[in-house]
Structures are given as C-alpha cells and as structure tokens.
MMTF fields as JSON, N, C-alpha, C and O atoms, coordinates in Angstrom:
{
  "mmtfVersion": "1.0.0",
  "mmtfProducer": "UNKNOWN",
  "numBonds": 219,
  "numAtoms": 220,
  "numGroups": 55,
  "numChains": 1,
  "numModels": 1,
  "chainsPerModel": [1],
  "groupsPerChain": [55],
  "chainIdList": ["A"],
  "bondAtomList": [4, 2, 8, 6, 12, 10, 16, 14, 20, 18, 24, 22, 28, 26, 32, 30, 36, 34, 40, 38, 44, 42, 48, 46, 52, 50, 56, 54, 60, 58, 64, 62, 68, 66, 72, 70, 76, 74, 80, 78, 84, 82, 88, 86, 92, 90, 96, 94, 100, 98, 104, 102, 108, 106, 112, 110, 116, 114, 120, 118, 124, 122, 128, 126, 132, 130, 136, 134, 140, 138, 144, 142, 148, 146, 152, 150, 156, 154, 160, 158, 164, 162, 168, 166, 172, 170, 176, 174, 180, 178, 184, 182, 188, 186, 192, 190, 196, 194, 200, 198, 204, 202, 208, 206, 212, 210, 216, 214],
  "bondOrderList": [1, 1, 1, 1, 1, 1, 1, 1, 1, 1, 1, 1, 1, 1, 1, 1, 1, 1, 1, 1, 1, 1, 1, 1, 1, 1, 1, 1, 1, 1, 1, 1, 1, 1, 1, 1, 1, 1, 1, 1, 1, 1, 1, 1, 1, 1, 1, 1, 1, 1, 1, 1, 1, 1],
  "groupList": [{"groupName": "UNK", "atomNameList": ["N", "CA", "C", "O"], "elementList": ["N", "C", "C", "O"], "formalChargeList": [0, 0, 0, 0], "bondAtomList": [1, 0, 2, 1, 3, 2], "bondOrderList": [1, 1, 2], "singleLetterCode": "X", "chemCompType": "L-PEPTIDE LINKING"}],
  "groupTypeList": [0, 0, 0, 0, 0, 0, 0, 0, 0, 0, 0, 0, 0, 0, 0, 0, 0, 0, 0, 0, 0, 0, 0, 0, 0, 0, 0, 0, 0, 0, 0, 0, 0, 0, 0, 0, 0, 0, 0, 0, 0, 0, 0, 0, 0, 0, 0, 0, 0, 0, 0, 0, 0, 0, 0],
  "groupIdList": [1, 2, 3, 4, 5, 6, 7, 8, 9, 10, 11, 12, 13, 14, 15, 16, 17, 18, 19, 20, 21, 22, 23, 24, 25, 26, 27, 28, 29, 30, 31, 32, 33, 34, 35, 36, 37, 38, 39, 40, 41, 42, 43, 44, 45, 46, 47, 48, 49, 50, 51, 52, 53, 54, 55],
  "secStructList": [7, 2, 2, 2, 2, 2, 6, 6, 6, 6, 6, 7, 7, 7, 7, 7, 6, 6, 2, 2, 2, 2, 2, 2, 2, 2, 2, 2, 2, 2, 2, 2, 2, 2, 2, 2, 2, 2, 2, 2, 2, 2, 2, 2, 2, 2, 2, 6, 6, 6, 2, 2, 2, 2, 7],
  "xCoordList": [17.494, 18.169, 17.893, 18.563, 16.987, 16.638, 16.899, 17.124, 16.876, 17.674, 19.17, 19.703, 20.04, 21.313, 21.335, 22.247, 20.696, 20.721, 20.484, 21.015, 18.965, 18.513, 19.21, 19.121, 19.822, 19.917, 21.053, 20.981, 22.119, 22.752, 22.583, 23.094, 21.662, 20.952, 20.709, 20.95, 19.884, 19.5, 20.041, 19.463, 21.508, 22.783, 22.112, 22.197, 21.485, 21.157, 22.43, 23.174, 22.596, 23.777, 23.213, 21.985, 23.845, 23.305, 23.148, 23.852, 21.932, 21.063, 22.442, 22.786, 22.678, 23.184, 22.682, 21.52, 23.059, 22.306, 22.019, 20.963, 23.252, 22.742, 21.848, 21.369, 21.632, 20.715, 19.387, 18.376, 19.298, 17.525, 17.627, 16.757, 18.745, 18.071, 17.35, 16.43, 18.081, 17.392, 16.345, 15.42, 15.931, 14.977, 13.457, 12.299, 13.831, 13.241, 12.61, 11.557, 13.796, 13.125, 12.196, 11.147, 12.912, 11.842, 10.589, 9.922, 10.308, 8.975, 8.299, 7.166, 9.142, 8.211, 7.945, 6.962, 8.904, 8.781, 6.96, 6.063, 7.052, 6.209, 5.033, 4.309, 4.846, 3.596, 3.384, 2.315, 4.205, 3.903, 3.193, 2.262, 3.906, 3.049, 1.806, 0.99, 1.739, 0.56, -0.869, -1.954, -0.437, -1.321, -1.324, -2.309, -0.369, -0.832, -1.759, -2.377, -1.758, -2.265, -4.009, -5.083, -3.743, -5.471, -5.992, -6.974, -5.469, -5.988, -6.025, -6.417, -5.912, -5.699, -7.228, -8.298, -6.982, -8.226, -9.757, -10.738, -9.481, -10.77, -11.257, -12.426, -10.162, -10.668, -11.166, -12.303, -11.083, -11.412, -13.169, -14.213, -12.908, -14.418, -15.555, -16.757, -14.492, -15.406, -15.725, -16.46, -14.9, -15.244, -16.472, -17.349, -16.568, -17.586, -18.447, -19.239, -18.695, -19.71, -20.248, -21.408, -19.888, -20.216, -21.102, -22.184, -20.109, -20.605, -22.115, -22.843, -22.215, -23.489, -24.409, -25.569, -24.185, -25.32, -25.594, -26.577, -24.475, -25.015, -26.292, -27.118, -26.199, -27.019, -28.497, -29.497],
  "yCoordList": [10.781, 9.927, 8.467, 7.479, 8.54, 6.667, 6.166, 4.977, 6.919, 6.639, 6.535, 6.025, 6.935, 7.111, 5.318, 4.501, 5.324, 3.371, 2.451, 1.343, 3.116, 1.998, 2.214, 1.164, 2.954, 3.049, 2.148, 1.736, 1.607, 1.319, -0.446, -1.351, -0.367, -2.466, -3.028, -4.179, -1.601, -1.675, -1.48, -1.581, -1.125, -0.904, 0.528, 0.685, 1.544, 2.915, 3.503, 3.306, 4.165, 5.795, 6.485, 6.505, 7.233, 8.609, 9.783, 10.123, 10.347, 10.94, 12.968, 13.547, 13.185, 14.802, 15.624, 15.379, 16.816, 18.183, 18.225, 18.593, 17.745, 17.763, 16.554, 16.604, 15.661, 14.622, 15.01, 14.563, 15.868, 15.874, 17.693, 18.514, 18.024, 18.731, 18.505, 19.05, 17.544, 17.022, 16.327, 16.67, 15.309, 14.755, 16.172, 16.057, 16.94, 18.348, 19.073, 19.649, 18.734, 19.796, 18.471, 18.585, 17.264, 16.172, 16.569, 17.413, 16.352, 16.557, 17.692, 17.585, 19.013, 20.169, 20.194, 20.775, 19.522, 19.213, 18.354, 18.658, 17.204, 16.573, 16.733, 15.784, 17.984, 18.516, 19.41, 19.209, 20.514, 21.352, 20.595, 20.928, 19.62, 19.082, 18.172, 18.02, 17.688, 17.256, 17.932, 17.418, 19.675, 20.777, 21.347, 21.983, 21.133, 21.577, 21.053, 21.656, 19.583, 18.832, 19.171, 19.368, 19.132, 18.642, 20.272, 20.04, 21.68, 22.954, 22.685, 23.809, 22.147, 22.021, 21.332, 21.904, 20.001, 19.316, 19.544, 19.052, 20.82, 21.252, 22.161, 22.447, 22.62, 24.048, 23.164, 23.599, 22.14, 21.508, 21.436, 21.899, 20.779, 20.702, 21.444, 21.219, 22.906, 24.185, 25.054, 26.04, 24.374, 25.218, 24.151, 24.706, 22.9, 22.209, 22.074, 21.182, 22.634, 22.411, 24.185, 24.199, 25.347, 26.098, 26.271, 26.812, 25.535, 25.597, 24.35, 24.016, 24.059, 22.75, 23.711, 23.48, 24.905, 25.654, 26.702, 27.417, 26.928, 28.058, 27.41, 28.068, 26.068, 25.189, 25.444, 25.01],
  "zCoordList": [18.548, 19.476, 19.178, 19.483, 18.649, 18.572, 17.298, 17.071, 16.587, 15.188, 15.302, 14.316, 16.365, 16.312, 17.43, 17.559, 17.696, 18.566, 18.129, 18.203, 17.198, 15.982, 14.848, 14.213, 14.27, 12.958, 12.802, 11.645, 13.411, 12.963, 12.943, 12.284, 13.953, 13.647, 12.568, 12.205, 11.696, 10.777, 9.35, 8.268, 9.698, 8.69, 8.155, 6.937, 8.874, 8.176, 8.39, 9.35, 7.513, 7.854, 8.266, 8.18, 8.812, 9.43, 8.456, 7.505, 9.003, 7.857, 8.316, 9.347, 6.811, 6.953, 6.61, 6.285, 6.473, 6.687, 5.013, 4.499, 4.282, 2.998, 2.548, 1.415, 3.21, 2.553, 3.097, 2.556, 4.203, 4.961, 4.253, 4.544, 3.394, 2.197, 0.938, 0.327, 0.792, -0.336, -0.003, -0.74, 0.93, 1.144, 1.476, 1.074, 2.007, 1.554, 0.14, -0.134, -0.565, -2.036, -2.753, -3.388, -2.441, -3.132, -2.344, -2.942, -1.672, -0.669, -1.327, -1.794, -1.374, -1.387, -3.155, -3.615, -3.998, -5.635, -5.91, -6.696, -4.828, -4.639, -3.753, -3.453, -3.326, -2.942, -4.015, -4.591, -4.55, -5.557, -6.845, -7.578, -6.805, -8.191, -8.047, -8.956, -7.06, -6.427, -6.504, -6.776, -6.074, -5.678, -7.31, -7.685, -8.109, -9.162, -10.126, -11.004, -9.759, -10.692, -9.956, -10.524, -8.894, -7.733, -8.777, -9.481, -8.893, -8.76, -10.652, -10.967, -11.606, -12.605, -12.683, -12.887, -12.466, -12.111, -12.015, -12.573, -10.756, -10.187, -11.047, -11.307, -11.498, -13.03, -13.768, -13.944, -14.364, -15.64, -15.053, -15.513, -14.074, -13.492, -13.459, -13.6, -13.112, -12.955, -14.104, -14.172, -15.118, -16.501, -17.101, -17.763, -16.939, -17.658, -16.794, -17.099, -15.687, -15.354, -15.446, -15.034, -15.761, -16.152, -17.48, -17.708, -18.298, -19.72, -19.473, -20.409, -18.628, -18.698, -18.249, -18.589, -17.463, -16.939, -17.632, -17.432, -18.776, -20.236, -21.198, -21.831, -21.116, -22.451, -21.816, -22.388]
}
C-alpha cells in the first residue's frame, strides 16, 4: 500500500508478478552462491587443518 502512494513521487513503476520473479531467482542465485563459496571455504580450512594434526 505505501509503495502504491509513494512510488510514484519517486517516479517508481509498479513492481509485477514477473519482475518480483525475477527479483527472486537473483536473490536465491545470490544466496546459493554465497553458501557455496562460505561451505567451499570452510572445507579448505578443515582439510588443512587436518593435515597440520597428521605432522
């Protein structure tokens, strides 16, 4: 509702079903790769700090 009073002060368009889709798969593109990189990361960590407790 307040986007449909404000939005237009602000020269916004009104947001559609296909744009707050897409604004969706970016989001969930951009958590997935986020979480892939953090779980990538933490392995690297957990393999060298393994191999530090073989020596």
């Amino acid at each position: 509702m307040a986007f449909n009073t404000l939005g237009s002060m602000f020269g916004m368009d009104e947001i559609t079903s296909d744009g707050l889709v897409k604004i969706f798969l970016a989001g969930l593109v951009l958590v997935l790769l986020t979480w892939a990189g953090a779980y990538f990361a933490m392995k690297s960590l957990s393999d060298q700090l393994s191999k530090k407790k073989l020596k």
